[in-house]
C-alpha positions in Angstrom: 31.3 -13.9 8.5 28.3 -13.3 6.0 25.2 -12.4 7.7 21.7 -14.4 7.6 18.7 -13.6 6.8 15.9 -13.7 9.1 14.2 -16.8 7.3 17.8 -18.6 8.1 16.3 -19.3 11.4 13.0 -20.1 10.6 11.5 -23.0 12.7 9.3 -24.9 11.0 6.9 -26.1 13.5 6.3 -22.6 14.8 5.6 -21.2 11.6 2.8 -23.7 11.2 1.5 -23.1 14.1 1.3 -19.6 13.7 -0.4 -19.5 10.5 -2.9 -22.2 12.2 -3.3 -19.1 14.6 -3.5 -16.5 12.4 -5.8 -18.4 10.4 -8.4 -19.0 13.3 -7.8 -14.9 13.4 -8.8 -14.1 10.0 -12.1 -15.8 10.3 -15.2 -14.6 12.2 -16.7 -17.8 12.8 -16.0 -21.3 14.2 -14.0 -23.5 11.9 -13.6 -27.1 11.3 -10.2 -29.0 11.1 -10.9 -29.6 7.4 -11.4 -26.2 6.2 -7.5 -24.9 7.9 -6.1 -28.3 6.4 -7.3 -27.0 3.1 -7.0 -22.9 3.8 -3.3 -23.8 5.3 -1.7 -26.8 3.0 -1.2 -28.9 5.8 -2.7 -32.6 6.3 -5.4 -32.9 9.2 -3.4 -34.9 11.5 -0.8 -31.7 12.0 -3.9 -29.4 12.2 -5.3 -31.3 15.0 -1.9 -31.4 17.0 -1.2 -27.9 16.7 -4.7 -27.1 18.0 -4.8 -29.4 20.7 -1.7 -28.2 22.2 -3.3 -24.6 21.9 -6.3 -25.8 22.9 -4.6 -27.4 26.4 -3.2 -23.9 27.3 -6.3 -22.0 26.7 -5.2 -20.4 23.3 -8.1 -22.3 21.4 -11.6 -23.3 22.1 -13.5 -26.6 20.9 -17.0 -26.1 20.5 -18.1 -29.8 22.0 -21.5 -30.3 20.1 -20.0 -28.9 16.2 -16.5 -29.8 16.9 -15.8 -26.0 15.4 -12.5 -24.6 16.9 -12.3 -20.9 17.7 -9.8 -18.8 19.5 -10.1 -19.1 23.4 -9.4 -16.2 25.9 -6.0 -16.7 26.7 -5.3 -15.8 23.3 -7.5 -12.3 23.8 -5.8 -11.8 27.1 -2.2 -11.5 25.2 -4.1 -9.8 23.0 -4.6 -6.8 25.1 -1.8 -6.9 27.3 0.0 -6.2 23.9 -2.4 -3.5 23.1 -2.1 -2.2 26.5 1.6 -1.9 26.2 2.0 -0.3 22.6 3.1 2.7 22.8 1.2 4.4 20.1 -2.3 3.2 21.1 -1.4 5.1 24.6 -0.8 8.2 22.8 -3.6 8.1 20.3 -6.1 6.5 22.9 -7.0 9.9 24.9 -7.3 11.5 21.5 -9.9 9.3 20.3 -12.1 9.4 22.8 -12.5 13.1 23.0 -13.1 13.6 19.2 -15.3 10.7 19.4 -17.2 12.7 22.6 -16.9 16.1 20.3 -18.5 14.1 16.5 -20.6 11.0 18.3 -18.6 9.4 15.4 -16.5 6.4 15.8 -12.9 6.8 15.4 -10.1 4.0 14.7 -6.7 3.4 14.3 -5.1 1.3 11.3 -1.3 0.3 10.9 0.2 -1.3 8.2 0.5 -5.1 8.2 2.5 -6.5 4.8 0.5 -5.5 2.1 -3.0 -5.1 3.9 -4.7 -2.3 6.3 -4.6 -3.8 10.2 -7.5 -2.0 12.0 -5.7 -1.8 15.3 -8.3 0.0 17.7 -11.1 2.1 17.9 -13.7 3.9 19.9 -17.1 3.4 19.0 -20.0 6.0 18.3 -22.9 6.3 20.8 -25.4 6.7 18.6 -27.8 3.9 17.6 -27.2 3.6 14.3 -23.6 2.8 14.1 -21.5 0.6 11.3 -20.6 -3.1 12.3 -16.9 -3.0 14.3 -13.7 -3.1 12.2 -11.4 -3.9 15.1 -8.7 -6.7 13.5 -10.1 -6.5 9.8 -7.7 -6.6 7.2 -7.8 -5.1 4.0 -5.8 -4.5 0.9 -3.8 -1.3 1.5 -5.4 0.2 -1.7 -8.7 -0.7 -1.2 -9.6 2.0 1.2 -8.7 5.6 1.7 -7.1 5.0 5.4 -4.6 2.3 3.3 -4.0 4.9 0.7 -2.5 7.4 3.4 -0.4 4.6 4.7 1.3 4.1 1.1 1.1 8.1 0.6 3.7 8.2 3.3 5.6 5.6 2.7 6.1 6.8 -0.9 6.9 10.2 0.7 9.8 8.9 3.2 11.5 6.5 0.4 11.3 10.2 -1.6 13.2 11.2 1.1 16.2 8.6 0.3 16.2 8.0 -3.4 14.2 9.5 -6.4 11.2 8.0 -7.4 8.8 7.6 -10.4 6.3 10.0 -10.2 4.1 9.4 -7.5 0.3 7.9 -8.2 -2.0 11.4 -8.7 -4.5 10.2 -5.9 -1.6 9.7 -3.5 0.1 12.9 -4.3 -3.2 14.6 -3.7 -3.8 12.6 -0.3 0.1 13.7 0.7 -0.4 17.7 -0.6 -3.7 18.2 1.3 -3.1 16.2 4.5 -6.2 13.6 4.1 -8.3 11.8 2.1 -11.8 11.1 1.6 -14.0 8.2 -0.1 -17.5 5.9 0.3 -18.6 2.8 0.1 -14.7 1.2 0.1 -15.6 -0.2 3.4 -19.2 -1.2 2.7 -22.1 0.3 1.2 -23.2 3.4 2.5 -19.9 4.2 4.5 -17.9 7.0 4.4 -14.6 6.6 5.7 -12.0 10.0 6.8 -8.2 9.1 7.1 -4.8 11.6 8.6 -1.7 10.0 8.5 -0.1 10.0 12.2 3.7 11.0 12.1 6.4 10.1 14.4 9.7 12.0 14.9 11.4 10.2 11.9 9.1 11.7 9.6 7.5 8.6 9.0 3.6 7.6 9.1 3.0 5.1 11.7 -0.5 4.5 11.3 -3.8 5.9 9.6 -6.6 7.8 12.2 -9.8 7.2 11.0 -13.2 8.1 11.3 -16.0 5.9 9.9 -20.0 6.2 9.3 -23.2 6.1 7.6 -23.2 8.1 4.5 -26.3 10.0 5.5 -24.3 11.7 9.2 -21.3 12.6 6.9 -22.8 14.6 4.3 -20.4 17.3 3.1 -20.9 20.2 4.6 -20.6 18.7 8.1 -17.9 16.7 6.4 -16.1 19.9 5.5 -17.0 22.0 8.5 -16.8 19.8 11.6 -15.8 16.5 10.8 -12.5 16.7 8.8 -11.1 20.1 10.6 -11.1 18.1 13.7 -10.2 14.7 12.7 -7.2 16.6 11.5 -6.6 18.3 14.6 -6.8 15.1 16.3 -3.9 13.7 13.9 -1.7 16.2 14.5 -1.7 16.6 18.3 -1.5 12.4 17.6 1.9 13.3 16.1 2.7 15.6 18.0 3.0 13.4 20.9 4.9 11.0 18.6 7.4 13.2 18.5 6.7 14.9 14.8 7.5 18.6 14.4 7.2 18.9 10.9 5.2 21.7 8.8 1.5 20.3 8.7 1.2 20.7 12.1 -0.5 24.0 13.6 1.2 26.5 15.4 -1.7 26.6 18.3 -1.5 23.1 19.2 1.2 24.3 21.9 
């Protein structure tokens, strides 16, 4: 009996209302009915079903005065019983916090979602002057340099399998040195610091990432405190994912 694809099963309905879902995700503000009809493809009648069943069980809010629709709390509370659950966010959480106690810099996790750059999680910098949060933005895995290390090892473990072309220079370079660097990707004025975090597959799970004003992470705090133990952080990271491979330093055990 031939197997099916996934999209065999597909349900309709619950694919629309998941991109009505992910839809009311990817944008900051409140939205009208019109503007998902028109984002989405769908006629505003099956918008306004969709959402008033979500809104019934708590999953979307109605502003009353604008008639705007945002996500409602029982959405956020899934949210982070997800988060709370997830294995890797356990691991890395501990680890965050102490470099973020050790560089006052805020530090975030990013996984892979498609094509795009998920920021997952992150702990925030104490001091004052501190870049707006990043916590569920998306962006084109190229765009910045924690989305290059994502595709740097993922080029490396399909290596692994079957020969490839030769691998983009910037990539190879973010694969032969262990990190990457770059500004202003992520706004104007930010610098942005990205390790890969391994599991015991050999495979990078997720980008660590720390993220700032330009003017804190001038190079030679860049290249004398910040990087040396944002890498340290990464490996002990993998390290707990399992990964014994050879980046990882000897007095870490």
């Amino acid at each position: 009996m031939p197997s099916r694809g996934k999209e065999t099963y597909s349900i309709q309905s619950v694919e629309n209302a998941l991109n009505v879902l992910e839809a009311l995700c990817e944008d900051d503000d409140e939205v009208r009915i019109s503007r998902l009809s028109e984002k989405l493809g769908m006629n505003k009648t099956s918008v306004f079903r969709l959402l008033a069943t979500f809104e019934s069980r708590g999953y979307v809010e109605r502003e009353e005065i604008s008639g705007k629709y945002r996500l409602g709390i029982a959405a956020y509370e899934m949210g982070q019983k997800f988060l709370s659950r997830m294995g890797l966010l356990k691991k890395a959480r501990p680890v965050m916090e102490r470099l973020v106690r050790e560089t006052s810099e805020a530090v975030y996790l990013a996984v892979r979602r498609d094509d795009d750059l998920l920021f997952l999680d992150a702990v925030d910098t104490p001091l004052q002057v501190k870049i707006v949060s990043l916590v569920g933005k998306r962006y084109p895995l190229p765009l910045s340099v924690a989305g290059r290390v994502l595709l740097a090892g993922a080029r490396h473990s399909e290596s692994l399998v079957e020969p490839l072309p030769e691998m983009d220079p910037a990539l190879h370079k973010i694969l032969e040195q262990g990190f990457g660097v770059d500004h202003d990707s992520l706004g104007e004025g930010v610098t942005c610091l990205a390790v890969p975090l391994i599991d015991l597959h050999d495979t990078t799970v997720a980008a660590l990432a720390m993220i700032g004003p330009d003017f804190r992470m001038q190079p030679p705090l860049l290249e004398s405190e910040l990087l040396p133990r944002l890498k340290d952080a990464g490996q002990i990271i993998s390290s707990k994912l399992g990964y014994l491979g050879p980046h990882l330093s000897k007095d870490l055990y």
